[in-house]
NUFI-653717 format. One record per residue: residue in three letters; x, y, z of N, C-alpha, C in turn. Coordinates in steps of 0.05 Angstrom, whole numbers, plus 5000, padded with zeros to 4 digits. Each point is the difference from the previous one (the first is absolute). Example, Ala and Ser with C-alpha at 12.3 -4.5 7.8 and 13.67 -1.06 7.14 Angstrom:
<recs>
ALA526448865156498250245000501850245000 SER499350214986501650245001498550225014 
</recs>
This chain:
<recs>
UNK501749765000498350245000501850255000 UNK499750234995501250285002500050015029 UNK502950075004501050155024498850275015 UNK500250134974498950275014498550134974 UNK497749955000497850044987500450384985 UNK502450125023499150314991503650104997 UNK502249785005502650094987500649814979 UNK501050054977501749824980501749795007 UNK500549794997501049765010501249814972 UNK500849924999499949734976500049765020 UNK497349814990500449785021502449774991 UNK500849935016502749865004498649734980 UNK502049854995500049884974502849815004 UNK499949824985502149715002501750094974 UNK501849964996500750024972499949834991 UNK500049964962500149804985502150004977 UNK501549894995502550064984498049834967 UNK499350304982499649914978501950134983 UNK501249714986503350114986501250205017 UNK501250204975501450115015498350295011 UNK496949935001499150265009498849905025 UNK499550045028499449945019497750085010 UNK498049955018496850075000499950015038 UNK498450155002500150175036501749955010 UNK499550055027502550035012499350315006 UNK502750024995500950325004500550094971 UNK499349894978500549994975497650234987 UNK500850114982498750244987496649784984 UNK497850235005497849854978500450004985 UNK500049714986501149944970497150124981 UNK500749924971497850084986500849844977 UNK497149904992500549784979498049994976 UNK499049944982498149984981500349714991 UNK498149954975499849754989499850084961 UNK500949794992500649994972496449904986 UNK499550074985497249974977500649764978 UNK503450094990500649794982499849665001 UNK499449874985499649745000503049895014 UNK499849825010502549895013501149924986 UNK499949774983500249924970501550134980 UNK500150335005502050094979501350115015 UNK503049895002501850075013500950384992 UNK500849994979500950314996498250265003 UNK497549935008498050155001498950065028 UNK500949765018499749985030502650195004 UNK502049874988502750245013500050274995 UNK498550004979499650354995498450095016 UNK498749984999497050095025501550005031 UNK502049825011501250005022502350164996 UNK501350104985501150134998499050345008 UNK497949934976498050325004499050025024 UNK499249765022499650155025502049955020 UNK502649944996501950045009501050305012 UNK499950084966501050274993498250155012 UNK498049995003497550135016501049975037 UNK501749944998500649905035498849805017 UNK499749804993498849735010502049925002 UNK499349865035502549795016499349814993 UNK497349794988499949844998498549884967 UNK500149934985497349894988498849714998 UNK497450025000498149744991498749874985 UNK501349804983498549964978498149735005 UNK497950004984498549775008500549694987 UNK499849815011501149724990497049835011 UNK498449964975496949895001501449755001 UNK502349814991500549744993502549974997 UNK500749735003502449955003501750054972 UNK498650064974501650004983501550405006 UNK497950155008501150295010502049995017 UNK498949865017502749965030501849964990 UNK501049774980502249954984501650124998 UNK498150254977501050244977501550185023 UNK498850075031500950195009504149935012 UNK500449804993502650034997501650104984 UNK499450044973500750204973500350204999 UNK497350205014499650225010501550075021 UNK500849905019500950045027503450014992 UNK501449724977502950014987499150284986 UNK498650094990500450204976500350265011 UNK498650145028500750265020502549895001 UNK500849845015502449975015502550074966 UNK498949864981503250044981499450354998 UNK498150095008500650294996499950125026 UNK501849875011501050115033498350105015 UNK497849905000496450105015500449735022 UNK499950165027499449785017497550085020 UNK498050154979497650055026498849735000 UNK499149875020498749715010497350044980 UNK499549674994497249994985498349775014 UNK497650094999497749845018498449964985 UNK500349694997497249764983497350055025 UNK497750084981497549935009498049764990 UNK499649925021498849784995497349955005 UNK499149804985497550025009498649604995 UNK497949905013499549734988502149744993 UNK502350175010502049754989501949905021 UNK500749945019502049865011503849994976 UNK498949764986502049984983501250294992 UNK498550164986500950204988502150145020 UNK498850045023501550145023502449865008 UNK500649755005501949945001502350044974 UNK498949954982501550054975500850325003 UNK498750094997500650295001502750105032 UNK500449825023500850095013502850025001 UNK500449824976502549944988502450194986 UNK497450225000501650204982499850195005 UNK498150125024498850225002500550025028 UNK500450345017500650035030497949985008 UNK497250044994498049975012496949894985 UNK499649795024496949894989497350135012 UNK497950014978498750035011497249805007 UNK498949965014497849784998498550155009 UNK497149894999496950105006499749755021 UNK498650055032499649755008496649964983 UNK498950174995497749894997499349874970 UNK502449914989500049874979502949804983 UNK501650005028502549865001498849744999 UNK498449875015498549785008497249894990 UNK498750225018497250004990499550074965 UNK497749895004499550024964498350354998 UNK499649944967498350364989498050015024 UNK499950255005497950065014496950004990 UNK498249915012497849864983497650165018 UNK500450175024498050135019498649795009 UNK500549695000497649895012500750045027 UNK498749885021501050015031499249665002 UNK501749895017501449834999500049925037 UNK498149845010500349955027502249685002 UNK502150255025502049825004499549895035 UNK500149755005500950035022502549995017 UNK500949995023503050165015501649764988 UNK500249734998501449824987501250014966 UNK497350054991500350134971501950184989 UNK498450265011501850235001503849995010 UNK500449835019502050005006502849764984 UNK497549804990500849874968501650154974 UNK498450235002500750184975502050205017 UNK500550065017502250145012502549844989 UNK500249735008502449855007500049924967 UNK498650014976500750024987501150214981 UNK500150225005501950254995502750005015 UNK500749855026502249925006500749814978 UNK499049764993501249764985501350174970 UNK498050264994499950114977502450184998 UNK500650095021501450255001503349895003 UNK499849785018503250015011502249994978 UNK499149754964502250074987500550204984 UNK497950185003501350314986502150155034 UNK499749935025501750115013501649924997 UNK500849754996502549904994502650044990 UNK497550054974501850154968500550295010 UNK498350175009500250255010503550045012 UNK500549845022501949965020502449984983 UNK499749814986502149844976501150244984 UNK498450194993501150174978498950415021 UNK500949945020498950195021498350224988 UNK497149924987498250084992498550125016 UNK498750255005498250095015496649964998 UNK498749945016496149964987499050155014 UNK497750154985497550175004497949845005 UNK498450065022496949875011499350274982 UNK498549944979498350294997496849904989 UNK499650055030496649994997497650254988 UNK499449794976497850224985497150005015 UNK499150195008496950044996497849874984 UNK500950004974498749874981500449744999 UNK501649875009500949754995500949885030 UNK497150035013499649745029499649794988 UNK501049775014498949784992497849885008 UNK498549874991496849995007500149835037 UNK502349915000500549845024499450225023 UNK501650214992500750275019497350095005 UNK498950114969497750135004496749865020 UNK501549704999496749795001500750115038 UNK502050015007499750075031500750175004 UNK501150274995500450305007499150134984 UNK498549964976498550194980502450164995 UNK498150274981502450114988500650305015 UNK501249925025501150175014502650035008 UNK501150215018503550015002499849725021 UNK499249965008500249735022501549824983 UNK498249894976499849854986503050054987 UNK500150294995502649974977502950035016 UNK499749975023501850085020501249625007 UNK497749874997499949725010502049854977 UNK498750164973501449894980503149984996 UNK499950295013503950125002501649725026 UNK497649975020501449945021500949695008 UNK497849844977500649705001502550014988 UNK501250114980502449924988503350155013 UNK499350235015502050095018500049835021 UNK498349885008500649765020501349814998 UNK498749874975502549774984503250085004 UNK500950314983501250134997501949975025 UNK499350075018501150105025500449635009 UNK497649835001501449745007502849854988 UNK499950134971502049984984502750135007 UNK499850095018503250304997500550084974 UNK497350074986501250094981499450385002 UNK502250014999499750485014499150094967 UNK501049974982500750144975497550124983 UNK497850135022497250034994498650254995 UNK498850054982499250234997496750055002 UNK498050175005497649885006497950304973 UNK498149874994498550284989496749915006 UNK498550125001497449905011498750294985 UNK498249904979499350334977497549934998 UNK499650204986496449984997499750434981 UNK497449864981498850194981499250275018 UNK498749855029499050165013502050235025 UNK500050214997501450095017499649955031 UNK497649965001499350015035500449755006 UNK500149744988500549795001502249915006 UNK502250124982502749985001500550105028 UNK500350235002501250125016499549875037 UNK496650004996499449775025501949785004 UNK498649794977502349735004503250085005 UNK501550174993502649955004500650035027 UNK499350265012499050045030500049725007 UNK497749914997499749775009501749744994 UNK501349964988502849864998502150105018 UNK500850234991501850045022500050005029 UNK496849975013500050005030500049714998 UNK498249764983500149755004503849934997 UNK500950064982503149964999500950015032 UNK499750285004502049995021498649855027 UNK497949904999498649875015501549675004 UNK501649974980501449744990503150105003 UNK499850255002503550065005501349904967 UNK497950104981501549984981500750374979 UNK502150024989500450354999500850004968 UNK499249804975500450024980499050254982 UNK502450014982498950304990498450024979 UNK498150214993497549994985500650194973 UNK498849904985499950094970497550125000 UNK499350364992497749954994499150134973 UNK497049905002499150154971496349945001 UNK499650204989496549944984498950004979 UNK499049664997500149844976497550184979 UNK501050014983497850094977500050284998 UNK502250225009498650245007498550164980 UNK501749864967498950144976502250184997 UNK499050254977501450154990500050325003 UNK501450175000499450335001500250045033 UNK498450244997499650065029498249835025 UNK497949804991499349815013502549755007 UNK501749964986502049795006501550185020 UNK501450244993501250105024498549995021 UNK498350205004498350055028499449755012 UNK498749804980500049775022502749835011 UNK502150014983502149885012501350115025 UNK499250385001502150105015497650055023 UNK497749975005498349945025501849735010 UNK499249794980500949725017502549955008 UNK501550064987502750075005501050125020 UNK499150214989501150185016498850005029 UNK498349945009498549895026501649875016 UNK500349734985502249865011504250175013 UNK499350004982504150204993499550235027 UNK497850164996499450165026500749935019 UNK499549755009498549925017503149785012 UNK501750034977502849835006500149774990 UNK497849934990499949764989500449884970 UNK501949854997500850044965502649944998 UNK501549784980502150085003501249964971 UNK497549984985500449964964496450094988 UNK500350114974497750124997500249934965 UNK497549964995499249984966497750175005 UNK500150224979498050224989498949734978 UNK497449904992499349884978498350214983 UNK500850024981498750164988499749954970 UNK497350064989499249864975501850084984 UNK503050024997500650214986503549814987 UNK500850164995503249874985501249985026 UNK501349695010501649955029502150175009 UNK500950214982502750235015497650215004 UNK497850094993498850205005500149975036 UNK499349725008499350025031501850105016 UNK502849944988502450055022500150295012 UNK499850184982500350265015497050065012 UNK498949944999496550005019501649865025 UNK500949805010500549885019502750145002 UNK500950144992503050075011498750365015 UNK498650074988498550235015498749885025 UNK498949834998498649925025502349955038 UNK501749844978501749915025501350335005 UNK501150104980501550235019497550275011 UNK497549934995498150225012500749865035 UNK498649764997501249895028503050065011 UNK501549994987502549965009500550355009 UNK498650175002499650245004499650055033 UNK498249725009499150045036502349895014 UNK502749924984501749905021501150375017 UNK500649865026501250115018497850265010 UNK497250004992497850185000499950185028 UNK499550185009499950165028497449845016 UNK501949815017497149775017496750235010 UNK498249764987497650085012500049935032 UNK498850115015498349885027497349964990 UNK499049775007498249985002499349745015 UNK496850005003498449695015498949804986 UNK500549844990498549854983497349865016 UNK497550024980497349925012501049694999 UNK499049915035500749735003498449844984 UNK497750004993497449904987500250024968 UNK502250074990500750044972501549854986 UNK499049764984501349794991499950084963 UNK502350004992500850084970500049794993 UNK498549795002498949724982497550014998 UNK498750145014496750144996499050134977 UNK498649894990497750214967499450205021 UNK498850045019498150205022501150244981 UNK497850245012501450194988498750225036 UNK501950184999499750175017496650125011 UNK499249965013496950145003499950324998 UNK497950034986500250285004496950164988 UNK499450175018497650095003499050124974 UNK498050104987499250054977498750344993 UNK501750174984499250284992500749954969 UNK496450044991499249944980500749894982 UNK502150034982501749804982502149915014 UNK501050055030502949915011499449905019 UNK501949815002499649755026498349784998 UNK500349865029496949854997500649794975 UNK498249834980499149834989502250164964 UNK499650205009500950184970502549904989 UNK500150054968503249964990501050255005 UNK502549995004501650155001500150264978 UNK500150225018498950264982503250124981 UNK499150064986503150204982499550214999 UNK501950195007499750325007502550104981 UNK499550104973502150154991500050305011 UNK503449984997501350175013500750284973 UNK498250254997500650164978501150195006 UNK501450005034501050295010503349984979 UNK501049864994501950044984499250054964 UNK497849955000499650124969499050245007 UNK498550035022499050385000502750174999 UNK501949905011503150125002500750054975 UNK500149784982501650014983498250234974 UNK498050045004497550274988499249784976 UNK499749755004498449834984497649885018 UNK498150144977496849835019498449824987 UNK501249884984499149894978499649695010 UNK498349805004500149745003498449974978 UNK501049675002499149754982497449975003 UNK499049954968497049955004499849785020 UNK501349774996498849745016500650025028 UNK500650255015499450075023500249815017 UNK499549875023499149745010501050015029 UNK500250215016501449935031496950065006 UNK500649925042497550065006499750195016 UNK502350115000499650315009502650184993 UNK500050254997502550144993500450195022 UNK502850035009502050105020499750274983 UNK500050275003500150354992502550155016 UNK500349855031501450165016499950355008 UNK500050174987499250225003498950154982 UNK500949924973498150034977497750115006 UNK497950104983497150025000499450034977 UNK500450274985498950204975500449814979 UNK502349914992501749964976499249724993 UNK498449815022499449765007497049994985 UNK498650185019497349994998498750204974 UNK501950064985499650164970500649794981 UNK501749745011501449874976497649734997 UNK499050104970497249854985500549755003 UNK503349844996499749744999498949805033 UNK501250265021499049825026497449994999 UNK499849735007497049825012498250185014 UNK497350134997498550075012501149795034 UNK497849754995500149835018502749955013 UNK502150084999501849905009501150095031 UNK498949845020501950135023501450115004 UNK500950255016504050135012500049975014 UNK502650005001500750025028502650274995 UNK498750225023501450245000502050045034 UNK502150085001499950155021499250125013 UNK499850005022497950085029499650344989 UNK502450135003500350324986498450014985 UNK500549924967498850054981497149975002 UNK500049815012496849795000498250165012 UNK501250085022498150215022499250324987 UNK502650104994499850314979498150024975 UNK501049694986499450054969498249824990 UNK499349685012499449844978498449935015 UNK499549995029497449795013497150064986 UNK500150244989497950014985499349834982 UNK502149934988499649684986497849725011 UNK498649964991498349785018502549744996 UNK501749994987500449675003503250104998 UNK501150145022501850055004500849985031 UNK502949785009500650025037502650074997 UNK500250105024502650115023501049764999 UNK502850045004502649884997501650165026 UNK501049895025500250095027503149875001 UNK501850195008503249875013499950115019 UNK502649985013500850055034500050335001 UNK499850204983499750235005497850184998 UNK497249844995497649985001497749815010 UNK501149775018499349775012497850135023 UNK500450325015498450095015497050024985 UNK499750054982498550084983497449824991 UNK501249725010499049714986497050005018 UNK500150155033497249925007498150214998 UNK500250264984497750104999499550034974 UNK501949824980498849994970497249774995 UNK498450024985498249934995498849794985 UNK503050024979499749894971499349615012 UNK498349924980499349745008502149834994 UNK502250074987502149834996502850174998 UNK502149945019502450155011501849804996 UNK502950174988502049824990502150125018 UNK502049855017502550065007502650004990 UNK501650034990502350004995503049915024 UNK499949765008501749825024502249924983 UNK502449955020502049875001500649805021 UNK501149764995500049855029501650165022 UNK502450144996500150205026497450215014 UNK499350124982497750115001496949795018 UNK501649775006497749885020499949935021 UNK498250345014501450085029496049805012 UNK501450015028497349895017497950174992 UNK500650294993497650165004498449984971 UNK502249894975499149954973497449795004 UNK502249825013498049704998497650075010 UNK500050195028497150005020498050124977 UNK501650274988497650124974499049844978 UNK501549734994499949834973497649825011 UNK500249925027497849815023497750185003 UNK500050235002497850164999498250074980 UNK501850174973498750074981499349804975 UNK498049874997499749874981499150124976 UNK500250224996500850124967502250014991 UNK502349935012503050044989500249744990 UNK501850094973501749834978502550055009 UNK501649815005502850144999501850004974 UNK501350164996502749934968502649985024 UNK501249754989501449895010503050074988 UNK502250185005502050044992502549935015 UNK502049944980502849905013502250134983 UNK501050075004504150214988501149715008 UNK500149745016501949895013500849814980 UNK503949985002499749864984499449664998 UNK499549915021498349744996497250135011 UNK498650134974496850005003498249935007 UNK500349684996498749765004499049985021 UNK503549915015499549995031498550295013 UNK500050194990499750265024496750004993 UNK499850094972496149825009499349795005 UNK501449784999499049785014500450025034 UNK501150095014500550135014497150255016 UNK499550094981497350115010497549844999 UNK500249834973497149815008500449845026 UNK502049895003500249825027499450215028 UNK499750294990500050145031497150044998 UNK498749984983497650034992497849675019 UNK500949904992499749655003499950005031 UNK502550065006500450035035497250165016 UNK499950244987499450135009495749964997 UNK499249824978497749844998499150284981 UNK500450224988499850194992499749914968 UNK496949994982499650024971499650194985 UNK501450215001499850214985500649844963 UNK498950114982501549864972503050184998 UNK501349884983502850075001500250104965 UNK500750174988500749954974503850045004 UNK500849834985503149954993501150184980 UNK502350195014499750234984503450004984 UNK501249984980503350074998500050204981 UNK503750084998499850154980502550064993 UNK500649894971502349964985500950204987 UNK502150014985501150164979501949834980 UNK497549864985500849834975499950114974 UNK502249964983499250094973498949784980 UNK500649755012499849804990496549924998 UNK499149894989497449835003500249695019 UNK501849904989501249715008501050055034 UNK502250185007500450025023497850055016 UNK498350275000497550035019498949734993 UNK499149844990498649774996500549875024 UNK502949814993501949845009499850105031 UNK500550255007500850165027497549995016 UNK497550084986496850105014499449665000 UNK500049924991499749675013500849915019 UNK502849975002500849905018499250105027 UNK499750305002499850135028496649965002 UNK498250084984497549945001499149715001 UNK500749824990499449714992499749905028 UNK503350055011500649865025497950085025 UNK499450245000497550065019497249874993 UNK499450084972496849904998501049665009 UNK502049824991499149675000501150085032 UNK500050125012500949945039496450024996 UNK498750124994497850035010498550375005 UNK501750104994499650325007500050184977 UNK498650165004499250174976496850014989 UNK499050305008497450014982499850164979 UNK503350084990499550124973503650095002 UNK499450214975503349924988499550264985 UNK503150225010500350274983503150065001 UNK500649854968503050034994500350374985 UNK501650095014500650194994503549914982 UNK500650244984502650044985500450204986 UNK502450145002500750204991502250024969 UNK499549774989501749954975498849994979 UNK497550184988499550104982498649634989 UNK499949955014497849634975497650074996 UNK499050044991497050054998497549835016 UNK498650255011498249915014497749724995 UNK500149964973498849764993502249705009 UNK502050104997501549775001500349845037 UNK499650305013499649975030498249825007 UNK498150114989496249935007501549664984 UNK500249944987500249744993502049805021 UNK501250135008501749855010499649955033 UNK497650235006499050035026497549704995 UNK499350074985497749784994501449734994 UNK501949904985501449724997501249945034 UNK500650165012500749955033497449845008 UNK498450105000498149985015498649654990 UNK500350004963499249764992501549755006 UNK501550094999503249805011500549925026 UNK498750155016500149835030496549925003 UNK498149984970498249945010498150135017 UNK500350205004497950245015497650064979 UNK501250134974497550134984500549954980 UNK498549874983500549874970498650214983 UNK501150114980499550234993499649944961 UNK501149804991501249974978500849654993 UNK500849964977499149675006502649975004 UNK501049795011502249875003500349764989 UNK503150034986500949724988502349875028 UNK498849754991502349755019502749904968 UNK501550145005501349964978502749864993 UNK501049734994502849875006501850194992 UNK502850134996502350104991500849794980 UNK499549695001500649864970502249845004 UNK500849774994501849874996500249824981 UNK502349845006500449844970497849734996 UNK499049995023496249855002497750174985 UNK501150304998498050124981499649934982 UNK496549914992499049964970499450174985 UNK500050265003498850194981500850334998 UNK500950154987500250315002499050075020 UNK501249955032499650175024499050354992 UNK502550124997499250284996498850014984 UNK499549994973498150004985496949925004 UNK499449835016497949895004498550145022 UNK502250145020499750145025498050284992 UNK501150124973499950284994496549954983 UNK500249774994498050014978497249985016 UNK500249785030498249905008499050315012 UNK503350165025498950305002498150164986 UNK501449994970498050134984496850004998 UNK499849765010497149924995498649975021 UNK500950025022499149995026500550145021 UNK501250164998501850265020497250135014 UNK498450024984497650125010498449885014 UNK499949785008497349855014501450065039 UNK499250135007500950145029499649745019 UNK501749995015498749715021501149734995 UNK500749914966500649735005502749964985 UNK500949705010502149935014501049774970 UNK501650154982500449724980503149915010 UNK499549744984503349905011500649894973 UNK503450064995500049954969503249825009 UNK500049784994501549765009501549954978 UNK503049895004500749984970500349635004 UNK500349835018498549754993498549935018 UNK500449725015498349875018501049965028 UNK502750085005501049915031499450125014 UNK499250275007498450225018497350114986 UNK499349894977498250254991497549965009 UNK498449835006497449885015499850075028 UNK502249895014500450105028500950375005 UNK501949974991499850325013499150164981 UNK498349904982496950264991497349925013 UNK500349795026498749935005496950145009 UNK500750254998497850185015500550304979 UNK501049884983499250174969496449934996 UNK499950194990497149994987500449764964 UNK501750124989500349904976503549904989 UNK500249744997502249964993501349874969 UNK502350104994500950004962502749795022 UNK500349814989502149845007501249804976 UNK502550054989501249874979499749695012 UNK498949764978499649775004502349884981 UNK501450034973501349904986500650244989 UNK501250044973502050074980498150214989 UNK499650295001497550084980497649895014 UNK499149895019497649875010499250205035 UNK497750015002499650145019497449905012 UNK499949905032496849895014499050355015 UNK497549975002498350195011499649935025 UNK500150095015498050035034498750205003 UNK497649875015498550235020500249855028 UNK501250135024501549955020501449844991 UNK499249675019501849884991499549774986 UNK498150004982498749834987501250024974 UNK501149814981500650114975497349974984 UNK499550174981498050074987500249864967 UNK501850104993500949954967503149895005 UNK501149834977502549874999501049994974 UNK502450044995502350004984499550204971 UNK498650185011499450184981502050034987 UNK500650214974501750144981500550295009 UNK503150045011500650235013498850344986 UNK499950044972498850134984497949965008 UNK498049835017496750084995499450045043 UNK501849915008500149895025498650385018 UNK501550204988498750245019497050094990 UNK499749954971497250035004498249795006 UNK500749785006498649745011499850115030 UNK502550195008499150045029497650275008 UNK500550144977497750275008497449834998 UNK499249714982498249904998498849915030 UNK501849865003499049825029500750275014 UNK500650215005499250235025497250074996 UNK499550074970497250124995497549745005 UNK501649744999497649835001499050015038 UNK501950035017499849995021498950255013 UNK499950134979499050305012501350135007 UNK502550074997502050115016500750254982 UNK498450014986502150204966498750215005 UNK501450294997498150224992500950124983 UNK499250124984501050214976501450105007 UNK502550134973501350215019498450204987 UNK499750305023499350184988501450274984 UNK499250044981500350154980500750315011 
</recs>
């Protein structure tokens, strides 16, 4: 579990000697990607590893479906090396035993799936075992497992437990369903073996599509680990994130959650996209973190009753769209465009309330703002100039906090810092139930200093709603992305947060904000705003134009708000972890593509040319389709 929930830490970690690059410990977070190319063509695997070499990857992974791949990856592995390349390469495996051993022959690191090392395709039936049974099929993943350790030892090969989400085995699922229990159980029958074995040379990953999922389960590995006194170091990543700004934001919530939080000690960005694109996405990530070392210590209390393996989400009382039962509100911030003497917003508009700060005239003249649209003004302005506004509130800090009990307004916003939370704050926050607070931090581990105030909040039995407030100076799009995730992500999946107002002072456009304020929010699962794809990054198991197929299916479906497609490039995860997709495109063969609705396949081995409008078909047959409008 985290040490200290509100200072930076890296949790301690075993090392693992892969080749000549080495994994926790006291060892730097490595960063690694995976190859698309067929294993099969040797000069085309080495180029692609090359290209994410050069991209800065300590490690890469290519996939080996069969033993004739496993083979090949000795060719590939002679062919870096005659060109003086000694970054370590990791066979993934999947369904095969054989293959994995073959592969261990040549390669620093294996990877296996337990929930398909052994067990067969996952088929969703449920499957009653009894304690004899069940413990039948344990001891046969020992019988299964020991001569790939062997070979491992023999040629001092390192192996990955990397348990997918999508790919429980029906064994797992028939008695823990499809929960972190369940996928925690999966990680933990084979580190047991592991450890009966002396075998150290272990690396662990436990992923999932879903951000809140992920991030739970690993938590929850790591307290069951150390529950066993075992301290192996973790790889992480979130499977399917897709492509663009949905692949970042969700990678650098889940991610970055974890890495926050100290936990991490190797990372894959997956992303639908060319395998060196991910490296610098994950090389920003680790050094945003690598930013809270040596941080100016928080004090604080942690709520004893506060378990970060919990879905719960914070309680909190209800003013009108905030708190309470509500999604999480978005408040753009336009006091930096009133500055800059631009009043101009985007038609597609979309926060649910806008920040003015002292503004008034230049605001309430400018034709494109929303009649309907809430402010929020400073107490000054608000009181002199704008309360005349019907759908306009006060915005209250520490140099107008006197002020808060003979104002009127049916809904009052504060402006706090966790220093800023004195006894006499809290007694007014316990009293007045019209206050919102905006939640601000300068510190540089952020995280901790408002997490830090929700826990004083918790202590103190006090539900005021909280909105989560930062504020950058990015020029980039990609960085604020990458950056406002991580610090936002990590609060909403703790459980805290009733809304979200990223401020920045680097000229990105206010549309691009509002989007990126809203993908936070979809990405830890709070407020689904827009459809979401479950999307693989692709490998040499890919059957079909990944990106291509990605952009086309967008094209045609970007618009249906609310649902959840998953676009698979074959069969080893794509059923399971689209499992709670609404609609799934999963490569079955060569050019061939099956349909799902959940997790039922619908249609089979279609013609990749006909396969996306076969899928707007079955959305519209199910009712799910709406026009786009014109």
């Amino acid at each position: 579990m985290i040490s200290d929930p509100f200072n930076y830490k890296r949790r301690s970690s075993s090392p693992v000697q892969i080749g000549r690059v080495p994994l926790g410990g006291t060892n730097p977070i490595r960063i690694q990607s995976m190859t698309n190319t067929s294993t099969m063509d040797t000069e085309a695997s080495i180029a692609q590893c090359l290209r994410i070499i050069d991209a800065g990857a300590d490690y890469v992974r290519l996939t080996a479906q069969g033993v004739r791949e496993a083979e090949n990856l000795q060719h590939i592995h002679a062919g870096l090396r005659d060109r003086g390349v000694q970054t370590p390469l990791v066979a993934d495996i999947h369904f095969n035993p054989k293959a994995a051993e073959a592969a261990a022959q040549y390669v620093e690191k294996v990877r296996i799936n337990p929930g398909n090392f052994v067990d067969s395709v996952k088929t969703f039936k449920t499957v009653e075992y009894t304690d004899e049974s069940y413990a039948a099929e344990t001891a046969r993943i020992r019988t299964r497992l020991l001569p790939l350790l062997d070979i491992c030892r023999q040629h001092h090969t390192a192996l990955r437990i990397g348990v997918n989400h999508g790919s429980l085995s029906d064994r797992i699922m028939s008695r823990y369903g499809d929960t972190p229990a369940g996928m925690v159980e999966s990680c933990m029958e084979f580190l047991r073996i592991l450890v009966a074995e002396n075998f150290p040379d272990v690396v662990i990953s436990i992923k999932s599509s879903n951000t809140v999922m992920m991030v739970k389960t690993v938590h929850l590995l790591v307290r069951q680990m150390e529950q066993e006194n075992m301290k192996f170091p973790l790889h992480l990543g979130v499977t399917e994130a897709g492509d663009g700004e949905d692949g970042r934001i969700k990678s650098a919530v889940g991610i970055g959650a974890l890495l926050a939080d100290g936990i991490g000690d190797t990372i894959r960005v997956s992303l639908s996209e060319d395998p060196e694109a991910e490296i610098p996405v994950a090389r920003k990530l680790v050094d945003y973190i690598r930013e809270k070392n040596r941080h100016a210590p928080i004090e604080a209390s942690l709520f004893p009753a506060y378990d970060p393996t919990s879905m719960d989400r914070r309680p909190t009382y209800s003013l009108k769209n905030i708190g309470g039962d509500s999604v999480p509100i978005v408040i753009s911030d336009l006091t930096a465009d009133c500055e800059n003497g631009n009043g101009a917003l985007p038609s597609n508009f979309s926060a649910d309330y806008a920040y003015i700060g002292s503004e008034s005239s230049r605001l309430f003249s400018n034709t494109s703002l929303p009649n309907t649209l809430p402010l929020i003004a400073d107490y000054p302005a608000w009181k002199t100039s704008v309360q005349q506004h019907p759908n306009t509130y006060p915005l209250f800090d520490h140099s107008t906090i006197n002020a808060i009990e003979t104002c009127e307004a049916p809904l009052k916003f504060i402006r706090l810092s966790y220093l800023e939370c004195s006894d006499r704050v809290i007694r007014l926050l316990q009293h007045d139930t019209s206050l919102t607070v905006l939640l601000e931090t300068s510190h540089a581990n952020g995280i901790g200093e408002q997490r830090a105030f929700f826990h004083t909040l918790l202590r103190a039995g006090c539900q005021t709603p909280v909105v989560i407030c930062r504020k950058y100076r990015e020029t980039s799009v990609e960085d604020l992305q990458l950056k406002a995730a991580v610090d936002f992500g990590t609060l909403f999946l703790d459980g805290f947060g009733n809304g979200i107002m990223l401020s920045n002072t680097g000229n990105i456009p206010i549309d691009a904000i509002h989007s990126c304020m809203f993908g936070i929010l979809q990405a830890t699962r709070l407020r689904i705003s827009k459809t979401e794809y479950i999307s693989c990054p692709g490998c040499g198991r890919t059957l079909f134009d990944l990106q291509t197929t990605i952009a086309r299916i967008k094209q045609s479906t970007a618009h249906l708000k609310g649902l959840k497609i998953g676009v698979m490039g074959c069969i080893v995860n794509g059923p399971g972890e689209m499992a709670d997709a609404d609609y799934g495109y999963v490569g079955s063969a060569v050019g061939k593509v099956d349909l799902y609705k959940n997790k039922h396949r619908i249609e089979k081995n279609i013609p990749a040319e006909q396969a996306v409008d076969k899928l707007v078909q079955l959305i519209k047959k199910y009712g799910d389709w709406k026009e786009l409008k014109s």
